[in-house]
C-alpha positions as CSV (number, residue, x, y, z in Angstrom):
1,X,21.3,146.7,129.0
2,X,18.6,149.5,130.2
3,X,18.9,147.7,133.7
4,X,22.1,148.0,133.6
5,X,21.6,151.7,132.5
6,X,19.5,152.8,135.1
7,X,21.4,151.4,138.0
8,X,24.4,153.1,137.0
9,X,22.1,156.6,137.0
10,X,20.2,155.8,140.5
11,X,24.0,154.8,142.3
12,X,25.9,157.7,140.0
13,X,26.8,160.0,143.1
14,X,28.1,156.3,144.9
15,X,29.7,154.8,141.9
16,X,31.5,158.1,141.2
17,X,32.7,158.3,144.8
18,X,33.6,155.1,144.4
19,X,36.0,155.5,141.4
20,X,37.2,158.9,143.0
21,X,38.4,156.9,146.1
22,X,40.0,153.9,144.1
23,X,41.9,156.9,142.4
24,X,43.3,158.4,145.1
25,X,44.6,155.2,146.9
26,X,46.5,154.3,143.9
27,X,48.4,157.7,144.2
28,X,48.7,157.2,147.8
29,X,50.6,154.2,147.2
30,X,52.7,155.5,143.8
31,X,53.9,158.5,145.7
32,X,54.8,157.4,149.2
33,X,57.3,154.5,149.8
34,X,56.0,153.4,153.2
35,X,52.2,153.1,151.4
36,X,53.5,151.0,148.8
37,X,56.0,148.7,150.7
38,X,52.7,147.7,153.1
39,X,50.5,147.5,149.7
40,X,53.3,145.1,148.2
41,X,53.6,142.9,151.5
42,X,49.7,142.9,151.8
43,X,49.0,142.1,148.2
44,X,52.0,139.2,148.6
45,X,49.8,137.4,152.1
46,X,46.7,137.6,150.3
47,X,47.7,136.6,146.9
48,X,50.1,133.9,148.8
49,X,47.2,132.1,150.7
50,X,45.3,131.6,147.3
51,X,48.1,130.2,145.3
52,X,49.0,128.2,148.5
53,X,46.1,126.3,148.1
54,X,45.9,125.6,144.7
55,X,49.3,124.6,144.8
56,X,48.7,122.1,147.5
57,X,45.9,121.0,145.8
58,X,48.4,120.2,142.1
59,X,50.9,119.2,144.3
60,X,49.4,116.2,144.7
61,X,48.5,115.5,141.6
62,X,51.6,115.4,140.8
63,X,53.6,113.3,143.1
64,X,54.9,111.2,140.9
65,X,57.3,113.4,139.7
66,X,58.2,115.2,142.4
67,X,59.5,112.7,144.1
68,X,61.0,111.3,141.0
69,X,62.9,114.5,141.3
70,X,63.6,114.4,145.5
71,X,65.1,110.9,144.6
72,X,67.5,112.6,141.8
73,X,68.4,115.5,144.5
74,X,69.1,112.8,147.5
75,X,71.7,110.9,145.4
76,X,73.4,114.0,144.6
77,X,73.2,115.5,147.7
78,X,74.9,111.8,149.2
79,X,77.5,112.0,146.4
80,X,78.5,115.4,147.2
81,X,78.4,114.4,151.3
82,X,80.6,111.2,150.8
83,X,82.9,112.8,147.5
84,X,83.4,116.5,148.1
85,X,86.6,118.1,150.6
86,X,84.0,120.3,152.0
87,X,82.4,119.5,155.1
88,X,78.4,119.8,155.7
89,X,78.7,121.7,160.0
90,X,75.2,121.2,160.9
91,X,71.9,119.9,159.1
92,X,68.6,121.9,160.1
93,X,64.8,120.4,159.4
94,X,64.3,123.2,156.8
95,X,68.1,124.8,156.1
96,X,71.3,123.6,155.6
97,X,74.5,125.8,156.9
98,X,77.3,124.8,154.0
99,X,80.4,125.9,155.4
100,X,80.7,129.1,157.2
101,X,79.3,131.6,154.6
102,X,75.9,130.0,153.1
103,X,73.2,129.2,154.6
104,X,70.5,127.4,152.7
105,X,66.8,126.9,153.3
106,X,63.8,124.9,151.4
107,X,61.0,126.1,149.9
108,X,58.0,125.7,147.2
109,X,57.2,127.5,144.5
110,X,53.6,128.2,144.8
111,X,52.9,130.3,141.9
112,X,55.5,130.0,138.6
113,X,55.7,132.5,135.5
114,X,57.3,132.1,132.6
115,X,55.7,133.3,129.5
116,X,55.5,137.1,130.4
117,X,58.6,139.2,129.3
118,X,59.2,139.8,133.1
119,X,58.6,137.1,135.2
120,X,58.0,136.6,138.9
121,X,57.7,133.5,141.1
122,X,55.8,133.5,144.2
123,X,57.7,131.1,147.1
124,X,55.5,129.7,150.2
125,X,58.7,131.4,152.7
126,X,59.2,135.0,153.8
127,X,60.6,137.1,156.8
128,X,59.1,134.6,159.4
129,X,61.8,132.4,157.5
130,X,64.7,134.8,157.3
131,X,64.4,135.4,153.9
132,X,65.5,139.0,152.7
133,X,65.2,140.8,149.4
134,X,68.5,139.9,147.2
135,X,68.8,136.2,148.2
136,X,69.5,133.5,145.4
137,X,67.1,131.0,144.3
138,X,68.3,127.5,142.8
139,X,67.0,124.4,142.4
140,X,68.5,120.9,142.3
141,X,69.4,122.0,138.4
142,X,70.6,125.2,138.5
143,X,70.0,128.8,139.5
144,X,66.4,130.2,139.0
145,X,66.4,134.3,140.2
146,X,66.8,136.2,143.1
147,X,64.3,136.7,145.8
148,X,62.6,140.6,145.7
149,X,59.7,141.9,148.2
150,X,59.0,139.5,150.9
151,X,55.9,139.1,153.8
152,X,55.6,137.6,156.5
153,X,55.0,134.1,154.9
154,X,55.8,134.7,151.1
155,X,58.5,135.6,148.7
156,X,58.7,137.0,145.2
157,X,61.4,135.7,143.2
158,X,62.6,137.9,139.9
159,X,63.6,135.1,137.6
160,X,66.3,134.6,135.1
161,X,63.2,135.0,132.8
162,X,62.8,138.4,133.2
163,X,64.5,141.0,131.2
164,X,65.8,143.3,133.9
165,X,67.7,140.2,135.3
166,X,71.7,140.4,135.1
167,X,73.7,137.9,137.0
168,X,77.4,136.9,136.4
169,X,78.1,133.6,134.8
170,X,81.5,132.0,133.2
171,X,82.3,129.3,131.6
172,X,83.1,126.4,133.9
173,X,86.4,125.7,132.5
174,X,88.2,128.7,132.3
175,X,87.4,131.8,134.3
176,X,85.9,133.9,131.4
177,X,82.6,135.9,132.4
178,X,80.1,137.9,131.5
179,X,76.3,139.1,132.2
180,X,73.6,136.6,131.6
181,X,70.8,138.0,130.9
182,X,67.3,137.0,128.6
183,X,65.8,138.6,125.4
184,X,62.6,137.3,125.9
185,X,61.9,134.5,123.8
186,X,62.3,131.3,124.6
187,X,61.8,129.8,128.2
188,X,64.4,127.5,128.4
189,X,67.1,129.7,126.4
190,X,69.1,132.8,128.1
191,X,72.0,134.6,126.5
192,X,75.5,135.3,128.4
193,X,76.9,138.8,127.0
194,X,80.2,140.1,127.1
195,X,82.5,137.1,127.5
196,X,85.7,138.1,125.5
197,X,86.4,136.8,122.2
198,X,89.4,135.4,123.4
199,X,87.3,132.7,125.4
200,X,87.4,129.0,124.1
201,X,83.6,129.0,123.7
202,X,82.3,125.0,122.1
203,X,79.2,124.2,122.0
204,X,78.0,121.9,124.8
205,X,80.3,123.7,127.4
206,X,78.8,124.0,130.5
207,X,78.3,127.7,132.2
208,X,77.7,128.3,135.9
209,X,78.0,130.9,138.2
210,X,80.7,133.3,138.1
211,X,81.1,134.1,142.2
212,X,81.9,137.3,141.7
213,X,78.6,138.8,143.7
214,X,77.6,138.1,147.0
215,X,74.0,136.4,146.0
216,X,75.6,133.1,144.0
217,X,78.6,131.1,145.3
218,X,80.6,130.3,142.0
219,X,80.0,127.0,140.5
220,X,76.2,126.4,140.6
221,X,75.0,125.2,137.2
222,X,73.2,127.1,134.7
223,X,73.2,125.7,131.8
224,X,75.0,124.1,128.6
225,X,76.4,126.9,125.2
226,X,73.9,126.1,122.3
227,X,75.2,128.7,119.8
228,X,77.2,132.1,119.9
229,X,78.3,134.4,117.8
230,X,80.6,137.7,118.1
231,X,78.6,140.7,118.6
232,X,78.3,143.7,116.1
233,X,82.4,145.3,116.8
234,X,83.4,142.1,117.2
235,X,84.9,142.4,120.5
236,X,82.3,139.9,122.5
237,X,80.7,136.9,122.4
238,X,77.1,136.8,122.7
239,X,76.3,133.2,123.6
240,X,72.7,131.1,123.6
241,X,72.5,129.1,126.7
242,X,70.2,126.6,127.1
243,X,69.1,125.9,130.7
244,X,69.3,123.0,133.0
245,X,66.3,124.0,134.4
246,X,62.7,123.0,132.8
247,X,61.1,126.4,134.1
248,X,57.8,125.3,133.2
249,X,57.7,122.5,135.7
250,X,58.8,124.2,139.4
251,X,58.0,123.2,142.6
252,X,61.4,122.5,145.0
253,X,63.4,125.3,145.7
254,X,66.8,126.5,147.8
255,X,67.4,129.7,148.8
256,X,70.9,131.1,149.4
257,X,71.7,133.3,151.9
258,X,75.1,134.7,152.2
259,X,76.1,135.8,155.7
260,X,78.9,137.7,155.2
261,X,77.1,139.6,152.5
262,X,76.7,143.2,155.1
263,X,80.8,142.8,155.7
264,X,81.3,142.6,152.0
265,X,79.0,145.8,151.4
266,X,80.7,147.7,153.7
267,X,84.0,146.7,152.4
268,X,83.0,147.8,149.1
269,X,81.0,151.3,150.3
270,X,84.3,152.1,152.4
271,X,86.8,152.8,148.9
């Protein structure tokens, strides 16, 4: 401890130079949004390359699975080739046009979070991919967030665990919707708010995407009703949902771009 002591009183003029500097670079990037967007994309290639590692390293490890799961995503991929009236236009090595509107493209989660109260994945694609800020994330089960700040090589994603998410879900079989959103508890619960009392709502129904923003096309599974009750002026339903995902065990993702998403903006900016 005197070591410690004394070196801290022969390097004080340093130390506090030190501490002054660290100080004012923090401000630097708080107060000026061209500082901190550079910070944020800096942070996200350095942080990206270490969890990129370790994840290749886990990855496999855990083969097994994964391909268990690959296998699962094939023969529904096949069914929905050979069943559905939609055609498939053109089939990239990494993305997968879907019509004329979506376009979507592969990636791996690299670092996953789930037990904070606002949680944030880190994908191995960025702006070298084409990937913006505001682009849905899904997996072979069912949404997971939308993607935030982006680098060259790397992706945040803001997931449906975090409790400044709000994305628009209904019930699959009738067109009733409202915000889903999480209270922070439980990983593999979220709650959907504000679906009219007048909605059938049973237990065991199935909720998806609503459609009605231009992240999500309508229909992509979320999860099944595992309790509701009316809210407090018992006006609303507030409605347990208990996800198709497993969000503690990520690893293959999709993410959705929409391509007419700057018409629809300006359509909606022009009234």
């Amino acid at each position: 401890m005197q070591q410690i002591i004394n070196f801290i009183i022969r390097n004080k003029t340093f130390l506090l130079f030190l501490l002054l500097f660290s100080v004012s670079i923090v401000f630097t990037i708080q107060s000026h949004s061209y500082h901190k967007s550079k910070f944020i994309n800096s942070a996200n290639f350095l942080t990206g390359g270490i969890y990129n590692t370790f994840n290749n390293f886990s990855s496999y490890l855990n083969l097994k699975s994964q391909n268990q799961l690959l296998a699962e995503e094939n023969n529904r991929l096949k069914s929905l080739l050979f069943n559905s009236e939609t055609a498939l236009d053109s089939v990239f090595i990494d993305s997968v046009s879907f019509g004329k509107i979506y376009k979507f493209t592969s990636a791996n989660i690299i670092k996953n979070s789930y037990s904070l109260t606002d949680n944030v994945l880190l994908i191995n694609k960025g702006a070298n991919d084409s990937i913006k800020e505001d682009f849905g994330v899904i997996t072979s089960k069912g949404i997971l967030g939308i993607t935030g700040s982006t680098s060259k090589n790397y992706a945040n994603v803001i997931s449906i665990l975090n409790t400044t998410s709000q994305i628009s879900a209904q019930l699959k079989k009738t067109n009733h919707y409202g915000s889903l959103t999480w209270n922070g508890d439980s990983p593999n619960i979220v709650q959907l708010l504000d679906v009219e009392k007048i909605a059938p709502v049973l237990v065991g129904d199935t909720i998806v995407t609503s459609g009605r923003s231009s992240i999500f096309p309508k229909n992509i599974n979320i999860g099944i009703v595992q309790d509701f009750e009316l809210d407090a002026a018992e006006n609303f339903y507030e409605i347990n949902v208990r996800l198709f995902n497993d969000m503690t065990n990520l690893e293959h993702v999709y993410v959705i771009e929409n391509k007419d998403v700057k018409e629809i903006i300006n359509l909606l900016n022009s009234n």
